[in-house]
SELUMRO-317207 format. One line per field, with one value per residue (C-alpha): residue number from 0; y, z, x negated. Coordinates in steps of 0.05 Angstrom, whole numbers, plus 5000, padded with zeros to 4 digits. Each point is the difference from the previous one (the first is absolute). Layout:
num c(NUM	...)
c2 c(Y	...)
c3 c(Z	...)
c1 c(X	...)
***
This chain:
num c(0	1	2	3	4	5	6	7	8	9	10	11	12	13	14	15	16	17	18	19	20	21	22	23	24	25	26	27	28	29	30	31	32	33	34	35	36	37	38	39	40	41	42	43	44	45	46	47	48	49	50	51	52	53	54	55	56	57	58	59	60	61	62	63	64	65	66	67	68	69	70	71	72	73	74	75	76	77	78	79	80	81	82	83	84	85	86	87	88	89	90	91	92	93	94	95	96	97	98	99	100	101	102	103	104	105	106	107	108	109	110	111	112	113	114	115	116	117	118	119	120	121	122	123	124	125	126	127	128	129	130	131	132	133	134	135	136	137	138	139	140	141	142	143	144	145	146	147	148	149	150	151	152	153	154	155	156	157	158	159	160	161	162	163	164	165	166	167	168	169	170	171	172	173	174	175	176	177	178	179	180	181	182	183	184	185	186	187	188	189	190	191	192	193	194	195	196	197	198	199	200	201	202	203	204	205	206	207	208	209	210	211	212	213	214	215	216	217	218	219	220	221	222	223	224	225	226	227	228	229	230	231	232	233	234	235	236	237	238	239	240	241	242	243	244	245	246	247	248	249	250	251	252	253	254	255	256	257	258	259	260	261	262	263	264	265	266	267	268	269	270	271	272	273	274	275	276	277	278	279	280	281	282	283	284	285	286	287	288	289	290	291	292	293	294	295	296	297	298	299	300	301	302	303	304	305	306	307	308	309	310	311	312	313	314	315	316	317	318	319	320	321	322	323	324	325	326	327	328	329	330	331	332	333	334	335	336	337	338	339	340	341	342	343	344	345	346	347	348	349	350	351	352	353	354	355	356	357	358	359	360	361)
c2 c(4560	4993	4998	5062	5010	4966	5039	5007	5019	5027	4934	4988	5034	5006	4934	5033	4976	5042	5076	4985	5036	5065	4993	4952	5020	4999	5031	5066	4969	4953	5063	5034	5010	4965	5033	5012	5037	5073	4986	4962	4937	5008	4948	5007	4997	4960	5039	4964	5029	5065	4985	4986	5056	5048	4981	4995	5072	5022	5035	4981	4976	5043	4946	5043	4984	4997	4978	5054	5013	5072	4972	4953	5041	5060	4938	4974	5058	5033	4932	5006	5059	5004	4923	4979	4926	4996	4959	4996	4991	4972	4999	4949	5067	5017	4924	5014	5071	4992	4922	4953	4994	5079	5003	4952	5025	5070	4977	4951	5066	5031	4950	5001	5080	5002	4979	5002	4941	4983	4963	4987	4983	4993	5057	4970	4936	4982	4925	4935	4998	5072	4996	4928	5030	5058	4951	4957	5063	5009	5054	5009	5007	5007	5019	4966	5042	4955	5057	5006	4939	4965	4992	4925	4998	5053	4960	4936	5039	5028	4934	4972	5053	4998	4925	5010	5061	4972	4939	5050	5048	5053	5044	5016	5061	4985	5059	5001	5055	5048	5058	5053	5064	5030	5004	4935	4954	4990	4948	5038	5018	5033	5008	4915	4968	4966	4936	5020	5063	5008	5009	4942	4977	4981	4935	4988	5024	4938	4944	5015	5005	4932	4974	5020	4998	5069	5032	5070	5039	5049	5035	5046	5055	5059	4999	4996	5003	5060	5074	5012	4963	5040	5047	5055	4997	4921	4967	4925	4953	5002	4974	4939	4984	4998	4954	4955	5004	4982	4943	4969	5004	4974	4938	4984	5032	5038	5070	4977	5044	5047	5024	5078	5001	5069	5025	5059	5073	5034	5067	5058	5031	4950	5001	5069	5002	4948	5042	5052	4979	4974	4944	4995	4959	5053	5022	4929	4976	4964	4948	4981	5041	4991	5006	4935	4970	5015	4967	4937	4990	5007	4952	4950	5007	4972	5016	5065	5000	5058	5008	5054	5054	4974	5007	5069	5019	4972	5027	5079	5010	4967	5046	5057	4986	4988	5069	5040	4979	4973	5002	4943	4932	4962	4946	5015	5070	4987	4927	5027	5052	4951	4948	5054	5021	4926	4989	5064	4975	4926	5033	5044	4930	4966	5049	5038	4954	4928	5011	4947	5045	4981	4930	4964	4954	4999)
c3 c(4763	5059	5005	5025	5064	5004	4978	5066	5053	5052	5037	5013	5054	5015	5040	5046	5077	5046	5013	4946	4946	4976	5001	4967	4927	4990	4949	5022	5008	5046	5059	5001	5061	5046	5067	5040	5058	4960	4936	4940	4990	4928	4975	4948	4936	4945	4946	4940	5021	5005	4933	4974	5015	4977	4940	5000	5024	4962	5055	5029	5066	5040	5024	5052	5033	5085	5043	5059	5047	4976	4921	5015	5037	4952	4940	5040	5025	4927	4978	5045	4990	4933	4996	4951	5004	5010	4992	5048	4980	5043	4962	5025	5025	5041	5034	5018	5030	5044	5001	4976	5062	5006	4943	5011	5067	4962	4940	5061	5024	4946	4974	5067	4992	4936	4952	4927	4966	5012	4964	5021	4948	5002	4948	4968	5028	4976	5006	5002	5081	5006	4977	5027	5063	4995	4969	5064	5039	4963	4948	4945	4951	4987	4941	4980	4967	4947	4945	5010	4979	4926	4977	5002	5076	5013	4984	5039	5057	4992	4990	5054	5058	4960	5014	5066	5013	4955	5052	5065	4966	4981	4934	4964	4968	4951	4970	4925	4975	5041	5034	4978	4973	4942	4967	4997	4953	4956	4965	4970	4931	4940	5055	4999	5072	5010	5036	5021	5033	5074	4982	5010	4928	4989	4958	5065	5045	4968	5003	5068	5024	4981	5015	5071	5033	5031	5020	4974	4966	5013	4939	4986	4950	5027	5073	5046	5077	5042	4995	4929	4966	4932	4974	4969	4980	4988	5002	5008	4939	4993	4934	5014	5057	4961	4956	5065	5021	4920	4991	5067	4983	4929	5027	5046	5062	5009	5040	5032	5058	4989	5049	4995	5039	5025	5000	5043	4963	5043	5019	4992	5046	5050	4976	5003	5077	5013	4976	5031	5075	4982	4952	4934	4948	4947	4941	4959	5035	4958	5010	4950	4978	5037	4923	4980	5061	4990	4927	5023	5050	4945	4955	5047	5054	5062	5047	5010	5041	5048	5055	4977	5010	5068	5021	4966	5042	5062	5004	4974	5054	5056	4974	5000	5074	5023	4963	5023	5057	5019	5081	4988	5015	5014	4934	5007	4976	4936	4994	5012	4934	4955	5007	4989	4937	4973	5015	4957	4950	4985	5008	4933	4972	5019	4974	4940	4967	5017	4998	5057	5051	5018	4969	5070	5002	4921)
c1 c(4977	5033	5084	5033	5016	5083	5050	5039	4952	5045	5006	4926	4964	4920	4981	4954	4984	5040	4974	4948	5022	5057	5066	5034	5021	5072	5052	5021	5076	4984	4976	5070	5029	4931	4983	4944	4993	5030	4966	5014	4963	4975	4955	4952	5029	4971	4955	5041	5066	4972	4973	5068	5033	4943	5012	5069	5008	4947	4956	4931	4986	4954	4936	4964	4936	4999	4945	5018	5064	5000	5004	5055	5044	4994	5021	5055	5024	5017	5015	5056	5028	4996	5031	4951	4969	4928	4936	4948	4932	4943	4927	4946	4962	5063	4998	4930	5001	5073	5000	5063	5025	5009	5028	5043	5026	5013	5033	5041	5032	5007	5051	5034	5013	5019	5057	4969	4972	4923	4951	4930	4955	4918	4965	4942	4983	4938	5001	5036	4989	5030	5058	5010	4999	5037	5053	4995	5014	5065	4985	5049	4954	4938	4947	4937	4949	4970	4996	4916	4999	5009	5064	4996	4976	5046	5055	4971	4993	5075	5021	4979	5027	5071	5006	4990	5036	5059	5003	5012	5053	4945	4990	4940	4968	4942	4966	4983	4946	4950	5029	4946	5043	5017	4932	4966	5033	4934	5037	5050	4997	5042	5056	5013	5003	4925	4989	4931	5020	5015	5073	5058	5013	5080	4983	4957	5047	5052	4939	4984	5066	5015	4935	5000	5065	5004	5053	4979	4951	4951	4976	4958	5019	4944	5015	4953	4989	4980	5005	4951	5052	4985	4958	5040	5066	5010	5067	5019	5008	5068	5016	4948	5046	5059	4966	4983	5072	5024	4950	5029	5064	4988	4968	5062	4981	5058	5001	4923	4978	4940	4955	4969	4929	4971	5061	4985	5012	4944	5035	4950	5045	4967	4927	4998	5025	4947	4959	5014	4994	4930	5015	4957	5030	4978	5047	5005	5049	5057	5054	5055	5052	5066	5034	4956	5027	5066	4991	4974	5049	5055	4962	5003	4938	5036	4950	4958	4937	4990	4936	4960	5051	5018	4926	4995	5074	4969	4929	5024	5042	4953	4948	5050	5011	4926	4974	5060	4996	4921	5023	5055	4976	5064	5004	5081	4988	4967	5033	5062	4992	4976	5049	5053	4961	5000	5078	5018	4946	5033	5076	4982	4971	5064	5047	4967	4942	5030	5072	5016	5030	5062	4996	4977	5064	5013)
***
């Protein structure tokens, strides 16, 4: 097991060649009152203190996926006015379609314009070399994906990127479980929490925990990614996650952050208007219930995944645009729409499923 990152981190900064990676991570405290040009320099802040005072003032942060201007701006934008702290979340897909360097240059001005703290952290790295380099680059965090894999690899594999990350002021997320909705734990029986089913197991949860290092958890209680999330009406497995949270506790974990995976509620509001404008996601779509989320977040999940309902936001109002209006071929005319349409989708995240609205300089 590998020690835990030290216990006062605000001193250290990311040791990364000059214009090679984000900004440097410092406590908010230490921005006050810096200048450039008109805008506030704002550094990224560090996922652990973000951490911290999630759970502290009992909200959720809001970990939203970008790998387009339009995404960011719509994030940052109600980020900002709501004054809610945010996550940003680049997936290895993301780095291949709009390349690092992009992204980098876009999450790079988006710190300059705003004033709310901003992590960056990497969403499913797949391996070792991943999230090496995305720690190189000066992520915050990031999370290796080992949960495919055997419980004992997956903790090798854990192990081995928290040492590393650990050494350059980083955080890690493992994931424990499969993330395969609300149906599929075969291993359940006579209502008991199985250890051969696809669902994180709370005595696990505690061996893994210590075994590995991370930072957080991922768990899987019957989320799952995309918009088919369940198939009727399914909720999240609430009560196993306040079993995850107790065992945690009960080991000497303390207050340990949780992380909620296909976290997206999958408005049918949305699906039908895709739909509509020539769309055809059919009738099964389903995402999970804001109520569950609100749950979770009060049980102690610190950080709620959201991408699917920013796609769904984005591509029902382009479509809109492009039926309404099949003579329009300017991209600012339909880009334009849909960014608005994500912005007012993550301000009701921020202030009426995650609670962290007004809590950007707690």
């Amino acid at each position: 097991m590998n020690p835990a990152v030290g216990d006062d981190p605000h001193g250290a900064k990311n040791q990364f060649p000059a214009g090679a990676g984000f900004p440097s991570v410092h406590p908010l405290s230490a921005c006050k009152g810096r200048q450039e040009s008109t805008h506030r320099i704002m550094p990224l802040t560090h996922t652990r203190d973000l951490f911290s005072k999630a759970l502290k003032g009992k909200y959720a942060l809001g970990a939203f996926n970008v790998n387009n201007m339009e995404l960011l701006q719509a994030i940052i934008e109600a980020c900002e006015e709501e004054k809610a702290p945010v996550m940003l979340q680049i997936s290895k897909g993301a780095r291949d379609y709009a390349h690092p360097v992009y992204l980098k240059g876009l999450i790079d001005s988006a710190v300059k314009l705003s004033t709310i703290p901003i992590a960056v952290h990497l969403d499913h790295g797949d391996s070792f070399e991943l999230c090496k380099q995305c720690i190189d680059e000066g992520f915050t965090s990031v999370m290796i994906d080992a949960s495919h894999d055997p419980f004992e690899k997956n903790v090798e594999i854990c192990d081995k990127v928290v040492e590393y990350a650990h050494k350059h002021n980083c955080v890690v997320e493992g994931e424990l479980g499969m993330l395969v909705g609300a149906q599929h734990d075969d291993g359940e029986e006579g209502g008991s929490y199985s250890k051969g089913g696809a669902y994180t197991h709370p005595e696990e949860a505690v061996q893994f925990v210590k075994q590995s290092g991370v930072d957080s958890l991922a768990v899987a209680i019957g989320n799952s990614h995309g918009a088919y999330k369940f198939k009727g009406e399914q909720h999240l497995d609430l009560e196993r996650l306040k079993a995850i949270k107790k065992a945690l506790l009960d080991a000497g974990m303390g207050d340990y952050p949780l992380v909620l995976h296909g976290a997206s509620s999958v408005p049918k509001e949305l699906a039908q208007k895709i739909n509509k404008y020539g769309g055809d996601l059919g009738e099964e779509t389903a995402g999970v219930p804001e109520a569950d989320i609100e749950v979770a977040r009060r049980v102690g999940c610190t950080k709620v995944n959201i991408d699917t309902d920013l796609r769904l936001a984005m591509t029902a109002a382009i479509r809109e645009v492009l039926v309404s209006k099949p003579k329009e071929f300017d991209p600012r005319k339909y880009l334009g729409p849909a960014r608005k349409a994500v912005k007012e989708l993550v301000r009701h995240k921020l202030r009426n499923v995650l609670c962290c609205a007004g809590h950007a300089f707690d």
